[in-house]
C-alpha positions in Angstrom: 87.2 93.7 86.6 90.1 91.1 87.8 91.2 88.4 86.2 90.7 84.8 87.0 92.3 83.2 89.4 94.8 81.0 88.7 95.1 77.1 89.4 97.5 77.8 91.9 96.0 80.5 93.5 93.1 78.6 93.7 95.0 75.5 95.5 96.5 78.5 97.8 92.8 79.8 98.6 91.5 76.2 99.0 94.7 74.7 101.6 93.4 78.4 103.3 89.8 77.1 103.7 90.8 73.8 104.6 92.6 74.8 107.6 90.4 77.4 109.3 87.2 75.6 108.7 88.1 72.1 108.5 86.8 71.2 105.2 87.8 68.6 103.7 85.1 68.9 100.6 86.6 72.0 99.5 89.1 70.3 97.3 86.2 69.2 95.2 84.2 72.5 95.4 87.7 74.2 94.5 86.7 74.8 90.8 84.0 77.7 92.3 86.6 79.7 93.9 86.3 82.7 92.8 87.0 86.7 93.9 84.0 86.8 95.8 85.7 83.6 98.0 88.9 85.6 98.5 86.3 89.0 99.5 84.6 86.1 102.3 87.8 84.6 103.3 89.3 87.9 103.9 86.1 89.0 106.0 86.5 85.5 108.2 90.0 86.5 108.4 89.5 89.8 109.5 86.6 88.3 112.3 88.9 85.8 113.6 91.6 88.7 114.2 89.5 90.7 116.0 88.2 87.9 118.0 91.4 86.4 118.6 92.3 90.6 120.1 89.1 90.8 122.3 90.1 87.5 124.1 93.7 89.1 124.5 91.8 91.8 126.1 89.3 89.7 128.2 91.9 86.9 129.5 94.0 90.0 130.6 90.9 91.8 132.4 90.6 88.5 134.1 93.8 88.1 135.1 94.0 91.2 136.8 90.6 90.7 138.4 91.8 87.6 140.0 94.6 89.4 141.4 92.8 91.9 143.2 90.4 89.3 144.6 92.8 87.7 145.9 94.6 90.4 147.8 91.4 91.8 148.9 
């Protein structure tokens, strides 16, 4: 069992929400935050690092494709 977050953490957790999602509510909704909010955030953070990798990957395949059509 972990202990409650703390006021702080909670504003910590919230200015986190607030910038990857855009919402502006969660200041009121901020009271709710909880461990299972830090489990979610840390799964949308994990998504959008993998996502943010693939593209790396893609943009690069693309890159190189155009190259080779272009010489071909």
């Amino acid at each position: 069992m972990s202990l409650p977050l703390t006021l702080d953490e909670k504003d910590k957790v919230a200015d986190i929400i607030r910038i990857l999602f855009s919402d502006n509510t969660i200041e009121r909704k901020k009271a709710h935050i909880n461990q299972q909010t830090i489990v979610a955030l840390e799964m949308a953070l994990n998504a959008i690092d993998k996502c943010n990798h693939d593209m790396k990957i893609l943009i690069t395949q693309l890159v190189g494709g155009s190259a080779l059509i272009s010489k071909g």
